[in-house]
C-alpha positions, 0 to 999 in steps of 0.5 A: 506490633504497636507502636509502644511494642515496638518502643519497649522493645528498643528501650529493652535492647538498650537496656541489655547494654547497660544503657543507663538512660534505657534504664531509666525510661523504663523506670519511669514508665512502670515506677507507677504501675508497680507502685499500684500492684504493690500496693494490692499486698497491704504492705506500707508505702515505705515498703512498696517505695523499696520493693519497688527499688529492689525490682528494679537493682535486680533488673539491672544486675540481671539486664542480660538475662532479659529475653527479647521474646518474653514480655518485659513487662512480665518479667519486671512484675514477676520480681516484684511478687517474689519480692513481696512473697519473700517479705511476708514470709520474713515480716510481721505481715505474715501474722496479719494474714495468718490471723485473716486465714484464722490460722496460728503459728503453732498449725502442725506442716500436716495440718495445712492441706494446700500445697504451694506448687501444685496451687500455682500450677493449677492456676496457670492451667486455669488463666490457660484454658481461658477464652483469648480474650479474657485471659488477655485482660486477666493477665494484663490485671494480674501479672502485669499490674494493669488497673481496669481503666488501664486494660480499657484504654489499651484494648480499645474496650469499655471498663465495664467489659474489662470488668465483666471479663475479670470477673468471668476469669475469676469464676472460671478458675475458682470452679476449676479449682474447686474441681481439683480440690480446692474449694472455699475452705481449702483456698481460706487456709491456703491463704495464710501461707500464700496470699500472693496466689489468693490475691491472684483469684481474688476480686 
């Protein structure tokens, strides 16, 4: 286990407590990589200031319920995207990528064809079925908010391999949905009602 494992885990313990100082340590540590995911979403700094804030009062009102053979990490970036999910189905946002998808609010239920749980179980098999170490790197990209540089420095690796990897998973589980049904258009119309699972295969 590495050092900064090991450290997580005693600062997550603590948090389990109620140790405010836990608390805050953890704050510190991922404040900027939440900042950087949120901000993948296009939603306003102010907006991602409180996203960020609403992450975290949920992680503490939740401090129990925090799993020591779960990645912390996960679970915090978990929050964040039900968070932004549940915003730009409630915002104006919500216009905005409908337009980009070239949809209208007037679309009748039949006429849109991706079905949201069957969207990210598809996925999840995808990022399963990949090789180790590319879904090692595509996890820590996108459900754990790690930038490329980020990925590098903690796998002892080049940015340019970081990349190649993404880009590798990327394809992969574009093909695989395509095989199940989901190609270029489908995914397009998809993306007007859940731009967070696009977002998850987008470069």
């Amino acid at each position: 286990m590495r050092q900064e494992d090991f450290e997580e885990q005693e600062l997550v313990s603590e948090l389990r407590k109620g140790n405010p100082s836990a608390f805050r340590q953890l704050y510190v540590a991922y404040g900027p990589r939440l900042y950087g995911f949120c901000k993948r979403f296009g939603i306003p700094p102010e907006e991602v200031r409180e996203t960020i804030q609403e992450t975290f009062i949920r992680v503490w009102e939740h401090r129990q319920d925090i799993r020591f053979d779960a990645s912390f990490s996960s679970y915090l970036f978990t929050i964040a995207r039900n968070l932004i999910y549940n915003a730009l189905r409630h915002t104006a946002y919500w216009d905005k990528y409908l337009g980009e998808a070239g949809l209208q609010h007037t679309a009748e239920p039949a006429s849109i064809p991706a079905d949201e749980r069957e969207l990210r179980r598809l996925i999840g098999e995808a990022v399963q079925a990949l090789p180790d170490k590319c879904r090692q790197i595509f996890r820590k990209s996108r459900y754990e908010g790690f930038s490329n540089q980020e990925i590098a420095t903690a796998l002892a690796i080049s940015k340019s391999t970081v990349e190649n990897q993404l880009n590798k998973a990327l394809k992969t589980i574009r093909a695989f949905l395509k095989s199940n049904g989901y190609g270029p258009a489908l995914l397009a119309c998809a993306a007007g009602f859940n731009h967070i699972l696009i977002n998850f295969i987008s470069n």
